[in-house]
N, C-alpha and C positions, 0 to 999 in steps of 0.2 A: 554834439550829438548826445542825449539822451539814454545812457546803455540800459535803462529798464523800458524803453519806448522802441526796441531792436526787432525789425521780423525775424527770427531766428529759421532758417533750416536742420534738418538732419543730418546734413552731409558731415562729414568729415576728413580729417588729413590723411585717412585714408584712401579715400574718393581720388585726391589731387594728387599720391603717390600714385596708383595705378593709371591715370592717364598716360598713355603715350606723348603729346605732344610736351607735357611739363618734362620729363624723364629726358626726350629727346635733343629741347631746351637747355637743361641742365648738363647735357653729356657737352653738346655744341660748345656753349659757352665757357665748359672749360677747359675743353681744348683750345681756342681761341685764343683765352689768357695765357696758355702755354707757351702757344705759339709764339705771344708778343714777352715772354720772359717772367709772368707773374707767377706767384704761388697757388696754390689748391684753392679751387671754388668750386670744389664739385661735388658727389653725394657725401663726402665723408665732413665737408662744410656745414652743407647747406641741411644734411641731417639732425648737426651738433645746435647748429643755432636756432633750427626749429623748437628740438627740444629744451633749450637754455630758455628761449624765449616763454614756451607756454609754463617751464620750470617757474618762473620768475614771478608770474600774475598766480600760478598757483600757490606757493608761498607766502603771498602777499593779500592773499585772500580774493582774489579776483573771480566771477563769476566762470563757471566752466566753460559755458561758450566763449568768450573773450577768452579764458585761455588755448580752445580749439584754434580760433581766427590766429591769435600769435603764430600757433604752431602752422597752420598755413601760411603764412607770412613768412616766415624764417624760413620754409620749403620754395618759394617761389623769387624773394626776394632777388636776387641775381641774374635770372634766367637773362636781363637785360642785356647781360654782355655779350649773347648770341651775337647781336647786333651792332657791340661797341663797348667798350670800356668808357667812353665818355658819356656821360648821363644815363650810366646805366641803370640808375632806380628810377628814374621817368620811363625810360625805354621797359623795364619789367614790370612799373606799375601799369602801363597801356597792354603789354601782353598778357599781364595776369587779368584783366579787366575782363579781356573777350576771354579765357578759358573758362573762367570762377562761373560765368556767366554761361558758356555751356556746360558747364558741368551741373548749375544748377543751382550755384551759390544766391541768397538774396540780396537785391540793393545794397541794403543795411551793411550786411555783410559784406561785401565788395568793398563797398567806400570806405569801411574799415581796416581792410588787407590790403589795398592799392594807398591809399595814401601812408599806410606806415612804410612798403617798399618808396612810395617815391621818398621820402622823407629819410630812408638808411643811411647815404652818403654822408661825409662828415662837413664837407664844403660848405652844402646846402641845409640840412636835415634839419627838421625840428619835430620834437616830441607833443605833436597835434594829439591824441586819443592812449591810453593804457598800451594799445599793441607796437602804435608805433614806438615809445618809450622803451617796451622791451622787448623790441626788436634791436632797436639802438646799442644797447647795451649787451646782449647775445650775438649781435655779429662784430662788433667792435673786442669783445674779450677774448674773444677766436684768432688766441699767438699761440702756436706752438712749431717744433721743429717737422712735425710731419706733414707740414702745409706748405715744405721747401720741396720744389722739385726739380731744383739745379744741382746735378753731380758732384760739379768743380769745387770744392770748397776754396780752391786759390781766385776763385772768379767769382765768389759772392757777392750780391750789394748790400746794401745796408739791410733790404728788407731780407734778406735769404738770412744774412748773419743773425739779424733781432731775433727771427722766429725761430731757428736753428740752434738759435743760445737756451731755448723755454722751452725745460723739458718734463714743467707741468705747470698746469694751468686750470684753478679754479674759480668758481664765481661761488661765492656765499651770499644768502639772503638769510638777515635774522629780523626778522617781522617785526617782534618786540623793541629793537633798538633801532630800527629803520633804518637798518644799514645796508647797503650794499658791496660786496668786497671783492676784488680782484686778485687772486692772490696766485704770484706767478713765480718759478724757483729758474732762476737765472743761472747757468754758465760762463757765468766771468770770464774765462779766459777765449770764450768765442764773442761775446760781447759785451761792454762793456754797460751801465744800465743808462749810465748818458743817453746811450744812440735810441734806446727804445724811446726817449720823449725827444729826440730828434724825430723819429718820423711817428708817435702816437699820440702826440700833446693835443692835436685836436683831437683825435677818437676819442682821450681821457675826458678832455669838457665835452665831449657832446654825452656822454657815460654819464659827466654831471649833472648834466643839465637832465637828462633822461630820469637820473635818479630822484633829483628834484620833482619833477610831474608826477614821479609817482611816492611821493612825502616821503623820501629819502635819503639819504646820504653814500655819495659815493665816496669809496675807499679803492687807492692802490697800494699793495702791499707786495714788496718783491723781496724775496730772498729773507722772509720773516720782517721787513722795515717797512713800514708806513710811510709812502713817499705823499701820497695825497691823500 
């Protein structure tokens, strides 16, 4: 798709936060994950990665609208898990489809926001269009310990301990050097940095590959080391 040939609307990520059924969606679905033992996907998520994502195309010099569409994307992306944890970005590209589209979003627009949600998973995903790339890389950087909401620290699993060990976590974009950077301060004695690329070595290349689409270079940096 052609981003200078785009019907653009007015709307914006405001339009899609004050809807009810998006809000609703997002409450649903994270309780859901709860219920089944995950960590946080719910406003204080889906907030962060909105704004990382349209942070991202804006630094990088991206057109304002495309960086509105990101920040819609990063807001809607998950709603999917209302309805399942399994192919959750298909299941919230279909439900973002019909809301964008009452709400009033264009075509253009839509096919824009729905395929970077179907495309987020790390299984499946691939960085088709600017939003979907940094949406990729905005919901995959999203480790930290406040996204744990298992009590028992004796009954942690691996993911409760990863994200539970990070207790900050930044993404830097330097335009000039086309770099992307992950940079995340680890607690060693909760986890060790092994286990984060036991369960994140795909989110890290889909990070790459995202980075890549958009003439860049991705970096993981823990605990001041340059792991990738």
């Amino acid at each position: 798709m052609n981003l200078d040939e785009i019907t653009f609307s007015k709307l914006t990520l405001k339009d899609v936060k004050t809807n009810e059924t998006v809000n609703t969606f997002i409450q649903a679905a994270n309780d859901y994950l709860g219920a089944i033992g995950y960590t946080e996907h719910g406003y204080r998520h889906v907030t962060l990665v909105s704004a990382t994502a349209e942070n991202i195309l804006k630094e990088l010099g991206y057109p304002k609208r495309i960086q509105e569409l990101a920040a819609v994307a990063g807001y809607v992306h998950d709603i999917g898990n209302v309805v399942n944890r399994q192919d959750h970005g298909q299941s919230a590209a279909l439900i973002s489809m019909h809301i964008l589209r009452q709400i009033g979003f264009t075509p253009d627009e839509i096919s824009l926001i729905v395929s970077a949600v179907g495309n987020h998973e790390e299984e499946i995903g691939e960085p088709v269009n600017p939003v979907a790339a940094a949406l990729m890389i905005a919901d995959k950087s999203d480790v930290h310990k406040t996204r744990v909401r298992n009590p028992d620290l004796e009954h942690f699993d691996i993911h409760d301990r990863v994200n539970f060990a990070v207790d900050k976590a930044f993404l830097k974009i330097d335009k000039e050097k086309k770099i992307i950077s992950l940079n995340l301060s680890v607690d060693t004695k909760i986890s060790q940095v092994i286990e984060y690329f036991e369960i994140f070595m795909l989110r890290m290349n889909m990070c790459r590959k995202a980075a890549k689409f958009l003439n860049c270079k991705f970096e993981l940096i823990i605990n001041e080391r340059k792991l990738l």
